[in-house]
C-alpha positions in Angstrom: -3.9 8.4 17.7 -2.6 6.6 14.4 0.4 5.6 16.4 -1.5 4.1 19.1 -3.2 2.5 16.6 -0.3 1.4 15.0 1.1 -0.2 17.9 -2.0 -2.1 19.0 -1.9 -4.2 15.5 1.9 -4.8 16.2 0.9 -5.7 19.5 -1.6 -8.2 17.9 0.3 -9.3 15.7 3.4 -10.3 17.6 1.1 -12.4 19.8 -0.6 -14.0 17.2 2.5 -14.8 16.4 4.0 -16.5 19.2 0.6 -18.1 19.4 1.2 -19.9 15.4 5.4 -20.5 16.8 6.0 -17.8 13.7 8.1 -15.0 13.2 6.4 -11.5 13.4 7.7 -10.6 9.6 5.6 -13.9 8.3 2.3 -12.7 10.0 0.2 -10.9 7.4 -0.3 -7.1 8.7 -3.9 -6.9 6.2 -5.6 -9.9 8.0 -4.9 -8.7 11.4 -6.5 -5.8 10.6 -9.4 -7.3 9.2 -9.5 -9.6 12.3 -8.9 -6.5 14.5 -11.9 -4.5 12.9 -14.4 -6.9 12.0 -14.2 -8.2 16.2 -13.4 -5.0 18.3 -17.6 -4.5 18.6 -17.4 -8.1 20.4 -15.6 -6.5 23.4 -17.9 -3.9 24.2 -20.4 -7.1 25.8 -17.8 -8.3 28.0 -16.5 -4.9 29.9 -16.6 -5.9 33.2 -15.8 -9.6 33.1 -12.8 -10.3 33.2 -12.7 -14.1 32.4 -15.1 -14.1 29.7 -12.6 -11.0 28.4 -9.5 -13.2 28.9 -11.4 -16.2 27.0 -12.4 -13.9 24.4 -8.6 -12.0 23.6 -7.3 -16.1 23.1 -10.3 -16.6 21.3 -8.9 -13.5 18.6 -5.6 -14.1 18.8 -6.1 -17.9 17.9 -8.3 -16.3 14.9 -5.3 -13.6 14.1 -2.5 -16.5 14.3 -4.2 -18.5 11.2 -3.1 -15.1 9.0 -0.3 -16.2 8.0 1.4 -14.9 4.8 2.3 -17.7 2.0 6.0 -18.7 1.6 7.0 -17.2 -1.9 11.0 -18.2 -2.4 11.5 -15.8 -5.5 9.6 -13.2 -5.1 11.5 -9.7 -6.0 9.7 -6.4 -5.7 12.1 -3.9 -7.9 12.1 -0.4 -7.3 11.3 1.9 -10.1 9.5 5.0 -11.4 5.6 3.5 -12.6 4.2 6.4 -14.4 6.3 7.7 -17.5 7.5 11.3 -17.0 5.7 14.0 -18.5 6.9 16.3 -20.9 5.7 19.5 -19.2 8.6 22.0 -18.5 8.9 23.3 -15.0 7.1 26.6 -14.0 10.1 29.0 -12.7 8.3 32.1 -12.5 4.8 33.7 -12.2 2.1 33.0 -13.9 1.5 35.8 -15.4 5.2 36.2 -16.6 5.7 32.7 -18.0 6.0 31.8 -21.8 5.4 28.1 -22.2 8.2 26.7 -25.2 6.1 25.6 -28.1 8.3 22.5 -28.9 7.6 20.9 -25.2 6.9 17.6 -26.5 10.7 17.2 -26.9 11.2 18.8 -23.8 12.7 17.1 -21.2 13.6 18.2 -17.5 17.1 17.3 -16.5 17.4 14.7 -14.1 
């Protein structure tokens, strides 16, 4: 279901797309969505009509193509670790059997 889901806002997106002459990539994946969920209910009144359903899908995709994410030249998202690592040693054996070393605040697992 997710991936079905999935594909409809690619689906969505890539026309909105073609609709704003952009490429997929500079379409903003968060305000499709929003456009998606705030005007599915709308389709419901227009079931079995199908030009007031075709007017109303270019109505939403016109809406979808304005989402458009901002150019940002040097933008750099690094990769790296965001919490500090803990100082807890690893639990290798039971519960009941393990001894915890008393000095664990200068106990560091190896990497």
């Amino acid at each position: 279901m997710m991936t079905i889901a999935y594909n409809l806002l690619r689906v969505v997106m890539q026309r909105s797309a073609q609709e704003a002459g952009k490429s997929v990539s500079a379409m903003s994946v968060k305000g499709s969505l929003d456009c998606l969920t705030s005007s599915h209910e709308s389709f419901r009144s227009v079931v079995g009509k199908p030009r007031l359903r075709r007017k109303l899908t270019a109505q939403f995709i016109e809406d979808c193509s304005g989402h458009v994410l901002p150019e940002r030249p040097y933008r750099q998202e690094p990769r790296a670790v965001k919490r500090r690592p803990k100082t807890y040693q690893l639990l290798t054996s039971h519960r009941h059997v393990f001894k915890e070393i008393y000095h664990r605040e200068s106990y560091r697992r190896a990497a």
